[in-house]
C-alpha positions as CSV (number, residue, x, y, z in Angstrom):
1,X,0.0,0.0,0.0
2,X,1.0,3.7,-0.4
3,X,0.6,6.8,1.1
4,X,0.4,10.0,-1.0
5,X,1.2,13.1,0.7
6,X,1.4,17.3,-0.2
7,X,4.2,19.3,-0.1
8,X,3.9,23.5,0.3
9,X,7.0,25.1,-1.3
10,X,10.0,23.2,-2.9
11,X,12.0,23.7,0.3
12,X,9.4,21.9,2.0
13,X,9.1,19.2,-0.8
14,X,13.2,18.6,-0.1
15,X,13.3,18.1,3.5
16,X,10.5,15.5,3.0
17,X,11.8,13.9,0.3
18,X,15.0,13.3,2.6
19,X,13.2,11.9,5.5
20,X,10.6,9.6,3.6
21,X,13.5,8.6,1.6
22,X,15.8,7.6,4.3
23,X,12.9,6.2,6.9
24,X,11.5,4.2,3.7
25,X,13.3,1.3,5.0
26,X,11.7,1.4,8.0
27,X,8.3,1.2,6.9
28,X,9.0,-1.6,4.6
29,X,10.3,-3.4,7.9
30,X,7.1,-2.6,10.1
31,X,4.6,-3.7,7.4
32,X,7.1,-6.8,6.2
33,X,3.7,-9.0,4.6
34,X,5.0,-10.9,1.9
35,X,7.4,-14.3,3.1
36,X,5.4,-17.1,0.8
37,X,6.3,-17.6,-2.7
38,X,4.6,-20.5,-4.6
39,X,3.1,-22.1,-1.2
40,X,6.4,-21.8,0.2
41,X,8.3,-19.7,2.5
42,X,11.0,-17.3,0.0
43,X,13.7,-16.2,2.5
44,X,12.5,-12.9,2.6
45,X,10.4,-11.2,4.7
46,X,9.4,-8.5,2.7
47,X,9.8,-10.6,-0.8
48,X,7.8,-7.5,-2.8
49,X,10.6,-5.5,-1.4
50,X,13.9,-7.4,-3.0
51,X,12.0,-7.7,-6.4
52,X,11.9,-4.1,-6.5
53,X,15.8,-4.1,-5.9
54,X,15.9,-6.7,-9.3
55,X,14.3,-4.3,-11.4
56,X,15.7,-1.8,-13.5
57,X,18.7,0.5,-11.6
58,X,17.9,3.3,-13.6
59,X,14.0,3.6,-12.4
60,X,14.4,2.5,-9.2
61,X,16.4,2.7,-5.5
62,X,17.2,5.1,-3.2
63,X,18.0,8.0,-5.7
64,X,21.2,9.2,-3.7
65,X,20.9,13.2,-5.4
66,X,17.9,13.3,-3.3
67,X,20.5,14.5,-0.4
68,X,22.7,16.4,-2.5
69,X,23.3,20.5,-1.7
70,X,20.7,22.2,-3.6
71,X,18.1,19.4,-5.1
72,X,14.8,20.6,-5.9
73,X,12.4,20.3,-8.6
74,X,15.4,20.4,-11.7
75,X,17.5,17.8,-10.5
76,X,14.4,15.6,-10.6
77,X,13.9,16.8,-13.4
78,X,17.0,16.1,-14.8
79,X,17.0,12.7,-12.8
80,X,13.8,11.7,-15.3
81,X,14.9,12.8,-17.9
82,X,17.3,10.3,-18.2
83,X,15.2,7.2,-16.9
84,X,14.8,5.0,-20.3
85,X,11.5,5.5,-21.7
86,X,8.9,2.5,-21.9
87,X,6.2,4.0,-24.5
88,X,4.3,6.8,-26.0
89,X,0.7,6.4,-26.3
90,X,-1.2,8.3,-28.7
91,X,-4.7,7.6,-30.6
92,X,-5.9,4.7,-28.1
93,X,-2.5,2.5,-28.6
94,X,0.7,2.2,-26.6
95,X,3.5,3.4,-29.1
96,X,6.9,0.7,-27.9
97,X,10.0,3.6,-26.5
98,X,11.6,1.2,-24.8
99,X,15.0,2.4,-23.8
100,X,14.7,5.1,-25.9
101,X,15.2,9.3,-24.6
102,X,12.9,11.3,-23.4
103,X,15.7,14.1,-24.1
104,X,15.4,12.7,-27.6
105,X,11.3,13.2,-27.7
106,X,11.8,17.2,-26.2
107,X,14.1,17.8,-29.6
108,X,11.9,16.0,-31.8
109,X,14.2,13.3,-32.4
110,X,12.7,10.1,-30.5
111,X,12.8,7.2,-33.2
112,X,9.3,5.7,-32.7
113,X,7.9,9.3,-33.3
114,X,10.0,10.9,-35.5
115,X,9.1,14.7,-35.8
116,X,7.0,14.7,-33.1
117,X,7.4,16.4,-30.0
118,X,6.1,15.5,-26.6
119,X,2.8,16.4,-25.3
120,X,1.9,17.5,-21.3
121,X,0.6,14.2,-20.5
122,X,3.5,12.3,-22.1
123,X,5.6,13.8,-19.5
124,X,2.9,12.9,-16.6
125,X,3.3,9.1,-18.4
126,X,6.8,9.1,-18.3
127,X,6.6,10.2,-14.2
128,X,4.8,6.9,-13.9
129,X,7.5,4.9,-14.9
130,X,9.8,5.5,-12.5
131,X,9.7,3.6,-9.3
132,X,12.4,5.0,-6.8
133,X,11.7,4.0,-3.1
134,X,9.8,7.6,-2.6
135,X,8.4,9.1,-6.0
136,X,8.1,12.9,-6.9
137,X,4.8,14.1,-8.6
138,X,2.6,16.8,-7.6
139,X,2.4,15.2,-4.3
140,X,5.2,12.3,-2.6
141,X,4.7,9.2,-2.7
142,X,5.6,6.4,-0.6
143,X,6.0,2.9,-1.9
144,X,8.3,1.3,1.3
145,X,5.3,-0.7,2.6
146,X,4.1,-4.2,2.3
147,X,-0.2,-4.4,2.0
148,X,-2.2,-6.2,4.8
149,X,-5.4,-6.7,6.6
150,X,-7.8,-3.7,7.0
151,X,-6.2,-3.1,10.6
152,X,-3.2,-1.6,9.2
153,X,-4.0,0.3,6.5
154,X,-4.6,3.6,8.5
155,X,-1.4,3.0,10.4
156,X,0.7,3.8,7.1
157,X,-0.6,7.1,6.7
158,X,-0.5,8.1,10.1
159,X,3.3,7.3,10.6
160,X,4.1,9.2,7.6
161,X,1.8,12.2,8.4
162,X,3.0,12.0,11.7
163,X,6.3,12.4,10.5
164,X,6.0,14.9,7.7
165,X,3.2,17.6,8.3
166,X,4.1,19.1,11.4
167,X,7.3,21.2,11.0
168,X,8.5,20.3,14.8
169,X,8.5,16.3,14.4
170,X,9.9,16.7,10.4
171,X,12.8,18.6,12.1
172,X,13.5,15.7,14.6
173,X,13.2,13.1,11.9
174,X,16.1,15.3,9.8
175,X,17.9,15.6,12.8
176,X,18.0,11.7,13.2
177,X,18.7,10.7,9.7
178,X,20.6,13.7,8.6
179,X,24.0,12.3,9.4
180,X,23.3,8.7,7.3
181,X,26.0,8.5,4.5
182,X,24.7,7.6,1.2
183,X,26.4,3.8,1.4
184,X,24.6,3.2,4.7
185,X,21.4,4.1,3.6
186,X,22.0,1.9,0.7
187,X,22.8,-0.9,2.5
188,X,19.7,-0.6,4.9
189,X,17.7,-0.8,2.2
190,X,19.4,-3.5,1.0
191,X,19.2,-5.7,4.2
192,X,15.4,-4.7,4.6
193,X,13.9,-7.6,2.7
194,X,15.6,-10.0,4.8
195,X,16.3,-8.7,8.2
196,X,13.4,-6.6,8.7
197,X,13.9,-4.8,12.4
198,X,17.3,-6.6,12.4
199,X,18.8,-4.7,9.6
200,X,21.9,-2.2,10.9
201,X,22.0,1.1,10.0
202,X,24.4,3.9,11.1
203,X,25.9,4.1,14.4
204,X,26.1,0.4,14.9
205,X,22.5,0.6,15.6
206,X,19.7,-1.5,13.6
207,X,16.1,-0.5,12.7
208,X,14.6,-2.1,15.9
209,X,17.0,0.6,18.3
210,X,15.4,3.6,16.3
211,X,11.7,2.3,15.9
212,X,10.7,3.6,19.1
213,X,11.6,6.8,18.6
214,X,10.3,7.3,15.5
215,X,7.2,6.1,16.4
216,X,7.4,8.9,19.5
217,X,8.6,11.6,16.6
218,X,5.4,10.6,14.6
219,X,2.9,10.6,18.1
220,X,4.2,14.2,18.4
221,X,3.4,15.6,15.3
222,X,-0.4,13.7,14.6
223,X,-0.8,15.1,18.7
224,X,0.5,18.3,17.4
225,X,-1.9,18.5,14.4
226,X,-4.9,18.2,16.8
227,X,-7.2,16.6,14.0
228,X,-9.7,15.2,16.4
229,X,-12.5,12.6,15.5
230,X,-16.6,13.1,16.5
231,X,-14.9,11.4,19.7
232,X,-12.9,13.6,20.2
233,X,-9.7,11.3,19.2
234,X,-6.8,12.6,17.9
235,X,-5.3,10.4,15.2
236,X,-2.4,8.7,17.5
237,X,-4.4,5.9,18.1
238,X,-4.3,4.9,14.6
239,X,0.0,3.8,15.4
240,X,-1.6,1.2,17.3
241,X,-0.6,-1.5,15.2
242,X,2.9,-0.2,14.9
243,X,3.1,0.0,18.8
244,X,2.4,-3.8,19.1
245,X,4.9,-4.7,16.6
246,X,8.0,-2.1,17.8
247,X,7.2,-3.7,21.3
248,X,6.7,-7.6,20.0
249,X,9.8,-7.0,18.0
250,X,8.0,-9.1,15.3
251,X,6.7,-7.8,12.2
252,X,4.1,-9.6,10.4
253,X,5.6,-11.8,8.3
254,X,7.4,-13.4,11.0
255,X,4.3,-14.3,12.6
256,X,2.9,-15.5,9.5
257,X,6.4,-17.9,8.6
258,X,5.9,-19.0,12.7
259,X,2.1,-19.8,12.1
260,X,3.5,-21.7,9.2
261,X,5.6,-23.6,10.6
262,X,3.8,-24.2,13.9
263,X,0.3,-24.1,14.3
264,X,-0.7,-24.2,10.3
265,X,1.6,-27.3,10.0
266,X,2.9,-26.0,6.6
267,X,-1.1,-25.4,5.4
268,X,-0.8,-21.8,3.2
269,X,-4.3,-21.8,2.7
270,X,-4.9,-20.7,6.3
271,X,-2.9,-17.5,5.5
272,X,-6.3,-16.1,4.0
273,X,-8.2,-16.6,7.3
274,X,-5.3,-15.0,8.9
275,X,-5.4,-11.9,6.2
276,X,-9.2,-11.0,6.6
């Protein structure tokens, strides 16, 4: 599942590009859903997770510029510019630009449409086939996160608007993942798909030492928000989920593989009785 979240200025867009980029990994770990390929457990416990890091380097990943002095809406820009086109569609049909440039198709040059020139919507197109960890359109995007049973759903979209739309907890988030180096945040997202809350990041620390506090960052800022239900509620209570599995230490496809192999006896079919 994904959350899709506003930016205000392209300042603002930056600083939460940074953080949902480098706390991606972190989601992916607390909603880790997918450990069953073929009736069988994969070695993974996010397995949706390591296919995305098997897919095309130039479309996908942690986009390192993201954290470079001075990005904003050019360098992405510039970034997509030079992802490898996949098609042009025009008159009802897909037109095949595979590999081609969408450099090429601003100068009039691109092969399959030779001439031609690209219209507004060819560029919205070619946004959508890019698939970096957090994607830039007229809103962010994050794509970090397993699916799962209704319970959980809201529980993505508070953590992340916890974390992003109140200025006070975005600072703290920055101030915890400023210091990352682009090879450790690599490597975290690397070791997500198998280690879940296991896998180290900087400091010597792993994602299970930070969760906690990140969950505390994103209590502040949905408290700080004061968007209150008829009950009064504030939204807090939707990190419920995320509070059992920070304390548990188990994300949920570790109890799925130990229902597997204990109380299911190796039966997958019970995983949909477990899923609704």
């Amino acid at each position: 599942i994904q959350t899709n979240l506003d930016y205000s200025s392209e300042a603002d867009m930056a600083q939460k590009f940074r953080v949902s980029l480098a706390l991606q990994p972190l989601a992916t770990a607390l909603f880790a859903n997918s450990p069953f390929t073929e009736g069988k457990p994969n070695g993974y416990l996010s397995y949706r997770s390591h296919i995305w890091s098997d897919t095309d380097p130039h479309r996908t990943g942690m986009i390192p510029f993201v954290f470079e002095d001075g990005f904003g809406y050019e360098r992405y820009v510039d970034y997509m510019l030079d992802v490898p086109m996949y098609f042009v569609f025009r008159d009802g049909k897909y037109i095949d630009a595979a590999g081609l440039s969408f450099r090429d198709f601003l100068d009039g040059k691109l092969s399959a449409l030779p001439g031609e020139k690209p219209r507004q919507a060819d560029w919205w197109d070619h946004l959508s086939t890019a698939f970096p960890e957090v994607r830039l359109k007229s809103f962010l995007e994050m794509r970090g996160a397993d699916g799962g049973p209704w319970n959980r759903i809201c529980a993505l979209p508070a953590l992340w608007v916890g974390l992003l739309y109140d200025q006070g907890a975005l600072d703290a988030a920055w101030d915890m993942v400023k210091h990352w180096s682009m090879d450790e945040r690599e490597a975290l997202r690397n070791a997500v798909p198998k280690l879940g809350l296991d896998a180290p990041i900087h400091g010597g620390k792993t994602l299970r030492d930070i969760a906690p506090e990140v969950l505390a960052i994103a209590r502040a800022g949905l408290a700080s928000r004061g968007a209150l239900n008829s009950s009064g509620d504030n939204e807090t209570g939707f990190l419920g989920p995320l509070d059992d599995i920070v304390a548990s230490g188990t994300v949920p496809a570790q109890r799925l593989l130990d229902l597997y192999h204990g109380e299911w006896a190796g039966d997958l079919s019970r995983v949909y009785e477990e899923s609704f």
